[in-house]
N, C-alpha and C positions, 0 to 999 in steps of 0.2 A: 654835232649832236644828232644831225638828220641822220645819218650814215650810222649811228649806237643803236639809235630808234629802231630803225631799218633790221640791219643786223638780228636785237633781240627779237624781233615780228617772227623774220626770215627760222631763224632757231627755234622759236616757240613753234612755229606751224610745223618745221618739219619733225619736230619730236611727237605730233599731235598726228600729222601722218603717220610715223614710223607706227605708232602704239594704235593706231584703228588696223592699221596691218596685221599685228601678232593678233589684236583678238578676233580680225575677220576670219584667218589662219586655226581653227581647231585640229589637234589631231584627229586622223581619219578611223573612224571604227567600224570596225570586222567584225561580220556578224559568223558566229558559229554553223553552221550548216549540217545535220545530224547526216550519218554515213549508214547507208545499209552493212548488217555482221555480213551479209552474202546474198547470193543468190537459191532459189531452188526451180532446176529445169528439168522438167518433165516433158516425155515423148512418148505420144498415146499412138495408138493406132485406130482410126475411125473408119466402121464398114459399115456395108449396107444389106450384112445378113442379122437374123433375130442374135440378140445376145445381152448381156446387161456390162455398166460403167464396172472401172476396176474396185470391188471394193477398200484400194490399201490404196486410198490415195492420201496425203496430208489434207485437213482441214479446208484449209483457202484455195487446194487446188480442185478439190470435190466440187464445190461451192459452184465456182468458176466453171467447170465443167457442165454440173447442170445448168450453169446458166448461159451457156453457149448450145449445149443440146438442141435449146428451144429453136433456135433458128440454123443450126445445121443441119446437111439430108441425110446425115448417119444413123445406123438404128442400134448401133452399139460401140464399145469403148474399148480396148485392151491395153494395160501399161506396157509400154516396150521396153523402157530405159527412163532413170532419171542421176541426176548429179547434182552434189550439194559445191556451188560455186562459193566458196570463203572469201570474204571480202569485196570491195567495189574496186575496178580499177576505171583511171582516168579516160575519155574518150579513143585519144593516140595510142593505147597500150589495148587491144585486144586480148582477150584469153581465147584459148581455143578449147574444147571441149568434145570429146570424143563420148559418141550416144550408139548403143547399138540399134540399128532402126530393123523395119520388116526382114523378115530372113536371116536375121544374122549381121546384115549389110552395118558396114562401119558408116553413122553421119558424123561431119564436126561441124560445130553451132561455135559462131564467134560473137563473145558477148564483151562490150565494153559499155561504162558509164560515168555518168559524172552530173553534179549537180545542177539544176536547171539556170538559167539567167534570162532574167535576176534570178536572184538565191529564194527559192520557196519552202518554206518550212518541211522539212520530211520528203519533198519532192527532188526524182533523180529522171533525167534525161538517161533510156536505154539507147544503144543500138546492136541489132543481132541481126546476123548470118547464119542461114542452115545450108551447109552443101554435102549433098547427095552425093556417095561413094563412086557412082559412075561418071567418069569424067571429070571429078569434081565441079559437080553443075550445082551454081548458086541455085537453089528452091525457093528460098524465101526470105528476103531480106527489107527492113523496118526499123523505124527507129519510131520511140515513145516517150510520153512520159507517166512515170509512176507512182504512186506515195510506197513510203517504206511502211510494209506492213499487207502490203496489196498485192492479187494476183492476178497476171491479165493474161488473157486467150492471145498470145501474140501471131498465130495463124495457121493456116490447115493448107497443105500442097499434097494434089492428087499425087500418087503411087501408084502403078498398075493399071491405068485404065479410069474409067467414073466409080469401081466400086469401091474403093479405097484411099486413106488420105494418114498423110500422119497432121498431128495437129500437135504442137507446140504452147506450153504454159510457162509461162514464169512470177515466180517467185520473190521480193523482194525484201529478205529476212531482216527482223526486230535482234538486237541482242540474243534477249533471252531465247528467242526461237532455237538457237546454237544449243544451248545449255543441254546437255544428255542428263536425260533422268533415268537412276539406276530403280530396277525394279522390287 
């Protein structure tokens, strides 16, 4: 009778284990993480003769510009090049992107990205490369983070001597930012 006792205890507990198991055990959830449509990189040229900013710059990159003016020792702005980078790719997949810098000179800016961690709402982990046509000499290389929708001064490397500098913006495109509106 002792050893029937035994036994149903023995059974009951372990089906009272098994069942605090399955509902310790939830499936695990995945939180969605919004994707930048793309990028937009722009490539200024910064001198230190009288002149004024470009006026054709997008929105967020204007913005951004004046608000980098205030503490760089440039006294004017010229667009050189820019590119509309479509979609985000993961950190290990670089793109490379070819920008025509001062003179004509071919630069490529290598841009990869990928969501922060932990996962932040609208926020993406950049990292870029800009190397300079001669020798291909990294110039300036950084990694950040960004909300999607945001534009940030990612940096300014002398050209030429102290009078000149190109400076680097990027862009962190919304959907709709893509959308081409016909006129």
């Amino acid at each position: 009778m002792k050893a029937v006792v035994g036994a149903l205890v023995g059974m009951l507990l372990s089906v009272g284990v098994c069942g605090a198991q399955e509902k310790a055990s939830p499936a695990p959830v995945t939180k969605q993480v919004p994707t930048p449509a793309g990028f937009h990189l722009v490539l200024l040229l910064a001198q230190n003769t009288q002149g004024s900013s470009p006026a054709n710059l997008p929105g967020g990159a204007a913005k951004a510009l004046k608000d980098a003016a205030a503490f760089l020792p440039f006294k004017s702005y010229a667009l050189l090049d820019s590119a509309l980078v479509r979609g985000a790719r993961p950190s290990s997949d670089m793109q490379a992107i070819r920008l025509q810098g001062p003179d004509g000179d071919e630069y490529v800016a290598y841009l990869s990205s990928g969501p922060t961690y932990p996962a932040k709402d609208g926020e993406w982990f950049v990292h870029m490369k800009l190397v300079a046509p001669v020798g291909d000499r990294t110039i300036l290389t950084t990694g950040f983070s960004m909300q999607i929708g945001e534009t940030v001064v990612v940096g300014t490397s002398k050209v030429k001597g102290q009078d000149q500098a190109v400076v680097v913006l990027l862009s962190a495109l919304k959907s709709e930012n893509l959308v081409r509106k016909d006129d």
